[in-house]
NULO-803420 format. One line per 5 residues: number of its first residue (from 1); their letters; for each residue x, z, y of C-alpha. Coordinates in nm, 4 decimals. Example, Ala and Ser with C-alpha at 12.3 -4.5 7.8 and 13.67 -1.06 7.14 Angstrom:
2
1> AS> 1.2300,0.7800,-0.4500; 1.3670,0.7140,-0.1060
% end
This chain:
286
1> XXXXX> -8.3197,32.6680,1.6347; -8.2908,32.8405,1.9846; -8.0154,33.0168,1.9556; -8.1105,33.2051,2.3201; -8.2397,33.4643,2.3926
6> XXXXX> -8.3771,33.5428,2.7210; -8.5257,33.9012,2.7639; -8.5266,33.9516,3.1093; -8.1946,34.1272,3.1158; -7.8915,34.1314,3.3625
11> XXXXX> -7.6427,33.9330,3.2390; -7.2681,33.8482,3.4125; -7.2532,33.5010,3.5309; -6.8359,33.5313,3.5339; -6.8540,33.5973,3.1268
16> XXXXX> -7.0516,33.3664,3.0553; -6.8788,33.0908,3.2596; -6.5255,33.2701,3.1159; -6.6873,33.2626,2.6978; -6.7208,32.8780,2.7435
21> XXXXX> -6.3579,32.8225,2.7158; -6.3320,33.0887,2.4005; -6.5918,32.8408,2.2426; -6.4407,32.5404,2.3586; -6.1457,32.6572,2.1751
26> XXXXX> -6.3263,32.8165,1.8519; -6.4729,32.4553,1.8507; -6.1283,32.2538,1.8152; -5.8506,32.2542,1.5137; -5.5618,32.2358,1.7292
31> XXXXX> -5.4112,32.3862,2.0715; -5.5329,32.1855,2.3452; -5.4491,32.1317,2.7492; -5.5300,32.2397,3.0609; -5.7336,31.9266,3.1711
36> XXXXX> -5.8865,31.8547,2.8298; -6.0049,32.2186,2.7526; -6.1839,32.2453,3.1152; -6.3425,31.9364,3.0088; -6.4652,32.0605,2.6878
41> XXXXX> -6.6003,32.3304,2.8944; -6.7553,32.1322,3.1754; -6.5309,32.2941,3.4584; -6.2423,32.1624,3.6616; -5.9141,32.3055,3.5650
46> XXXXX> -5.9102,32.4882,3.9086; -6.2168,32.7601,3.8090; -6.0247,32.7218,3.4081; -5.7103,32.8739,3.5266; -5.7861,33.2046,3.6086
51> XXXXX> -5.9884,33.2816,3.3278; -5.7434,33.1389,3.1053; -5.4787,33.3841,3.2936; -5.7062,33.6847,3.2351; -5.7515,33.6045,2.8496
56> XXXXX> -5.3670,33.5593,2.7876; -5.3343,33.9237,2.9155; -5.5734,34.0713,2.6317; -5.4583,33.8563,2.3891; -5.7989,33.6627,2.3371
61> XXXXX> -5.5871,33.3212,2.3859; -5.2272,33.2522,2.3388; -5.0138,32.9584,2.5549; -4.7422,32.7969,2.3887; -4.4221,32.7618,2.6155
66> XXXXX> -4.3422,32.4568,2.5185; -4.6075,32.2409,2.5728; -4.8557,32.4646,2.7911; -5.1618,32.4269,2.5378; -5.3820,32.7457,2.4354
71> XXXXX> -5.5121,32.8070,2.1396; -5.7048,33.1744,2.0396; -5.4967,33.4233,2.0279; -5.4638,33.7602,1.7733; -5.7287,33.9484,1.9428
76> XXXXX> -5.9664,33.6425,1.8792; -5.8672,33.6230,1.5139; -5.9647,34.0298,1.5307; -6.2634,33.9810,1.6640; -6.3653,33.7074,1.4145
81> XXXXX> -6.2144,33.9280,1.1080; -6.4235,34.2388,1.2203; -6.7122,34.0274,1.2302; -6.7068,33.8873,0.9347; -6.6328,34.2123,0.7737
86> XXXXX> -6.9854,34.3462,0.9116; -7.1884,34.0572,0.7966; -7.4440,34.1070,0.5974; -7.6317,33.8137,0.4640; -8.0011,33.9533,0.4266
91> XXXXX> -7.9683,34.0771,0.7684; -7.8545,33.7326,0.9343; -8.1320,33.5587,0.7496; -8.4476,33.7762,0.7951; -8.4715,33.6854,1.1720
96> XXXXX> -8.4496,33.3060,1.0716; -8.6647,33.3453,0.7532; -8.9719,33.4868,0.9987; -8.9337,33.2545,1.2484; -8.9274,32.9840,1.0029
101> XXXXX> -9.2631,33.1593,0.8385; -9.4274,33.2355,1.1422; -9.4048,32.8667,1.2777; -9.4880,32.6817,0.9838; -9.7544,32.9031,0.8125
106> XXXXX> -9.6037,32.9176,0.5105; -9.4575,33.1739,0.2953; -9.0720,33.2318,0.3291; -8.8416,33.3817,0.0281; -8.5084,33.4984,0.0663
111> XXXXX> -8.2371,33.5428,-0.2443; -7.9247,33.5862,-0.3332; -7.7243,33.6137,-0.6513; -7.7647,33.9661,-0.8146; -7.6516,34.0611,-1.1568
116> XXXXX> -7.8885,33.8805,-1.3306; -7.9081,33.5271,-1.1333; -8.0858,33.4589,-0.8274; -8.3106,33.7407,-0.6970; -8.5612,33.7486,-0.4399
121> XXXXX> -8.5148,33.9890,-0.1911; -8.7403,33.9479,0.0636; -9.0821,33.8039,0.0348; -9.2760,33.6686,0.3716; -9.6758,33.6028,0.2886
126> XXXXX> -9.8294,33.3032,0.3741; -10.0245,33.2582,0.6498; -10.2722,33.1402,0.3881; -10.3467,33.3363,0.0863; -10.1400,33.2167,-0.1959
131> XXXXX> -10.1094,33.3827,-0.5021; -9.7364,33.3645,-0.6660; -9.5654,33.5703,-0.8462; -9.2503,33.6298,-0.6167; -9.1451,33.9845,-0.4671
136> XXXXX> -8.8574,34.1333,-0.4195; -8.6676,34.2027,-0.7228; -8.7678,33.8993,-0.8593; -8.5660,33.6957,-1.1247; -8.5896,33.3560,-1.0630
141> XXXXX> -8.4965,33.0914,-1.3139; -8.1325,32.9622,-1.2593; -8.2760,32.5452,-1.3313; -8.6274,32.5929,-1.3401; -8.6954,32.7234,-1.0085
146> XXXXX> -8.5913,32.5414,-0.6533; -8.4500,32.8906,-0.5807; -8.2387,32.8808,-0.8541; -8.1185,32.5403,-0.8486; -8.0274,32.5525,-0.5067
151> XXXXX> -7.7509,32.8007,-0.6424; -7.6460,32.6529,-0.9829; -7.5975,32.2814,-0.7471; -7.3509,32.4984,-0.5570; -7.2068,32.7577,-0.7808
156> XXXXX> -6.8983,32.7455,-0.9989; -6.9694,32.5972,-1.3249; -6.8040,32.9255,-1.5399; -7.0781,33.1454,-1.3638; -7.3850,32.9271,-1.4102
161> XXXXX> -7.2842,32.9290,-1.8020; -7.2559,33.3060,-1.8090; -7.6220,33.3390,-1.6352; -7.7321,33.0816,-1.9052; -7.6023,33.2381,-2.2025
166> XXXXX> -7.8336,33.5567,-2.1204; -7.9406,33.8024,-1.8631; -7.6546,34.0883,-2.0044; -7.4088,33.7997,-2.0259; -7.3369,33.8259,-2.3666
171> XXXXX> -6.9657,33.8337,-2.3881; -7.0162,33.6587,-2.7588; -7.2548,33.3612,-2.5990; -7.0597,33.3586,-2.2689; -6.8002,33.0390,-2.1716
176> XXXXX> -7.0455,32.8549,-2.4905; -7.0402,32.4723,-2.3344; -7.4033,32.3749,-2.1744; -7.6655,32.2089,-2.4243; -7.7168,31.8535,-2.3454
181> XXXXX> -8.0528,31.9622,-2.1245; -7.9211,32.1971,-1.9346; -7.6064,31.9783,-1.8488; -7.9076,31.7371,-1.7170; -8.0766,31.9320,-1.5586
186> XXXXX> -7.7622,32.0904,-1.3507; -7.6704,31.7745,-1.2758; -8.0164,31.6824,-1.1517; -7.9993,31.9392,-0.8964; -7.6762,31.9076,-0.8018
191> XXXXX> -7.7879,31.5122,-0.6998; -8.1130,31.6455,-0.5211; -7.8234,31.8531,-0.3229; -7.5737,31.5991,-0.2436; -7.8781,31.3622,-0.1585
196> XXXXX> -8.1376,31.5894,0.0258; -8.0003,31.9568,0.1185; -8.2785,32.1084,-0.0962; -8.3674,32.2179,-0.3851; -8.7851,32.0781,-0.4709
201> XXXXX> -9.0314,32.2473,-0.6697; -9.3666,32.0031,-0.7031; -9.6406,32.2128,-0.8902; -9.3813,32.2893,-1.1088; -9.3541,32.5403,-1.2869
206> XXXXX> -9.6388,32.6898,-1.0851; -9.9412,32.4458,-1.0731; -10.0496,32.3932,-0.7274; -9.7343,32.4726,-0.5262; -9.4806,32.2887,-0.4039
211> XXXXX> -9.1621,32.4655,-0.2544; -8.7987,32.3507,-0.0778; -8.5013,32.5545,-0.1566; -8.1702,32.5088,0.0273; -7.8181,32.7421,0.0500
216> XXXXX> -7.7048,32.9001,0.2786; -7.2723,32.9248,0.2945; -7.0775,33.1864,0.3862; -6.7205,33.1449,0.6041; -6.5696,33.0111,0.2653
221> XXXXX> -6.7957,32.7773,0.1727; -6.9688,32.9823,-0.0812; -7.3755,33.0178,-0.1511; -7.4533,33.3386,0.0167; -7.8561,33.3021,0.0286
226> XXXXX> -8.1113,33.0411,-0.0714; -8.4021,33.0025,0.1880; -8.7212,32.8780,0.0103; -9.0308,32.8045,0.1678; -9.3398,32.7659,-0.0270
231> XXXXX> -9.7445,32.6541,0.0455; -10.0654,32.5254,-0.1877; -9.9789,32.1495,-0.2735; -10.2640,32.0513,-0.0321; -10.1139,32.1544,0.2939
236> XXXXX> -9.7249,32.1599,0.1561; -9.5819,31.7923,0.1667; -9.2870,31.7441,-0.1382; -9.1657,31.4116,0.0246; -8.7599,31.4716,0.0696
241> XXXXX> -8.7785,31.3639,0.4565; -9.1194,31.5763,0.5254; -9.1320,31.8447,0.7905; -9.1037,32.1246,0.5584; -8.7748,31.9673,0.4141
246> XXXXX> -8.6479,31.9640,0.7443; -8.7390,32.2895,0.8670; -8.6288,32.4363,0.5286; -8.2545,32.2666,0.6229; -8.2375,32.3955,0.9119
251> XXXXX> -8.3125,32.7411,0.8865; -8.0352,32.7411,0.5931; -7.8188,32.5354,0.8935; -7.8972,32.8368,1.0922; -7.8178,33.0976,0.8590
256> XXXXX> -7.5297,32.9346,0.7494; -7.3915,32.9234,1.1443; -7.4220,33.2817,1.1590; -7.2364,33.3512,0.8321; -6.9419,33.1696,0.9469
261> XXXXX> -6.9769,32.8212,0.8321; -6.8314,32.6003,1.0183; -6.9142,32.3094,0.8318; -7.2420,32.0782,0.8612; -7.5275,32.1425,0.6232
266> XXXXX> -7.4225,31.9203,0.3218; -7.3027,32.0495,0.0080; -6.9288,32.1796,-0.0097; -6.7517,32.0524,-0.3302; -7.0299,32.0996,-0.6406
271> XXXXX> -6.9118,32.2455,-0.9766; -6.7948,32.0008,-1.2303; -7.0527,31.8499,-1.4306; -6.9646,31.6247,-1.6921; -7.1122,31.2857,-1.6799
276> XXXXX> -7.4850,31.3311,-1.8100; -7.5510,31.2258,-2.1867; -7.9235,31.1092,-2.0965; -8.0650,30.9885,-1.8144; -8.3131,31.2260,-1.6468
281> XXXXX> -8.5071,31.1765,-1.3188; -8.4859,31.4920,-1.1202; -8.7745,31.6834,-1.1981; -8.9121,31.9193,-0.9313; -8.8973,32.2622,-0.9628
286> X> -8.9836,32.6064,-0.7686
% end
């Protein structure tokens, strides 16, 4: 996705040029040199210096006296902390979510895990009528559902049990082990996640439409939202590697950048799953 912006306004050359090395930084683990961050920022150490002399005065980078290297300094670490204290992820997605409905026609959900499982939160039509069932407040079905098995592939196992048990989480059903399906069927969709990045629904469990579902993760690592995307079965491919699979990925990629995540779009660690007593193709879901 583009990530700029370009509205016609003034902008400051000098901060711009000045941010790259703030980046360059943000973008390596360690403290690094003179020469090799004016590299990462394509500039010659020269033009690097000054800015790197102005940022040591507000505290945006720190130098270590011993070797020379920067690395971010406390205000930087503010700066992140107060951001991430402001995030809100319905509000990072909806941009994304529209742009991903708008340029593939189809209709875009949003959801993330309420009280009662995954709920939808924000509906996008179709550019083409199609009649489902989805609006916001919505309670989708934690392994039925691509939207709900794109959080249950990611989740901690102690919460998915607690959803399954019932929707008031009956404290007498709650921490009761998984039946034999429903250990199958998590680990179905935790494969399709380790294997694709999505979540599939193929006419199933609403005939006629086929949907991708895929999380997106917070700073930690955890699900935050689950993008789905949805069309009829005639115009909405279910192969793994089709276009909407890929777009679908990538707007959770997206999302998932502006919550924080540093990581690439595969699955952080998934929750343990005991080896399955049956073997089960992974069926597809919405």
């Amino acid at each position: 996705m583009d990530r700029t912006q370009d509205k016609g306004q003034r902008a400051v050359q000098s901060a711009e040029v000045g941010a790259r090395l703030l980046l360059a930084l943000a973008g390596r683990p360690g403290a690094m040199s003179l020469k090799d961050l004016a590299a990462a920022a394509d500039m010659p150490p020269s033009r690097a210096h000054p800015y790197l002399v102005s940022f040591s005065r507000l505290e945006l980078i720190a130098q270590d006296t011993g070797s020379g290297h920067y690395a971010l300094g406390p205000a930087a670490l503010q700066l992140g902390l107060t951001y991430l204290h402001q995030l809100d992820p319905v509000k990072a997605a909806t941009p994304v979510a529209e742009e991903l409905a708008q340029r593939t026609g189809y209709a875009v959900a949003l959801a993330v895990w309420g009280n009662f499982g995954a709920t939808i939160v924000r509906m996008i039509d179709a550019r083409q009528p199609l009649h489902v069932s989805m609006r916001a407040g919505t309670v989708m079905s934690l392994l039925g559902t691509a939207t709900g098995r794109a959080f249950a592939a990611v989740l901690p196992l102690e919460r998915i049990e607690r959803t399954l048990a019932g929707p008031l989480g009956d404290p007498d059903q709650a921490g009761r082990p998984l039946s034999a399906a429903q250990r199958t069927e998590l680990q179905d969709a935790v494969e399709e996640w380790r294997a694709h990045g999505v979540a599939r629904a193929n006419g199933r469990p609403m005939p006629g439409v086929n949907a991708f579902s895929a999380a997106a993760l917070d700073h930690e690592g955890q699900p935050a939202i689950v993008v789905t995307a949805l069309g009829h079965q005639d115009h909405f491919p279910a192969q793994w590697d089709s276009a909407a699979a890929r777009a679908v990925r990538s707007a959770a990629a997206e999302v998932s950048r502006r919550l924080g995540w540093p990581g690439q779009a595969a699955a952080p660690p998934a929750p343990a799953v005991a080896a399955r007593t049956a073997t089960s193709p992974a069926a597809g879901r919405r």
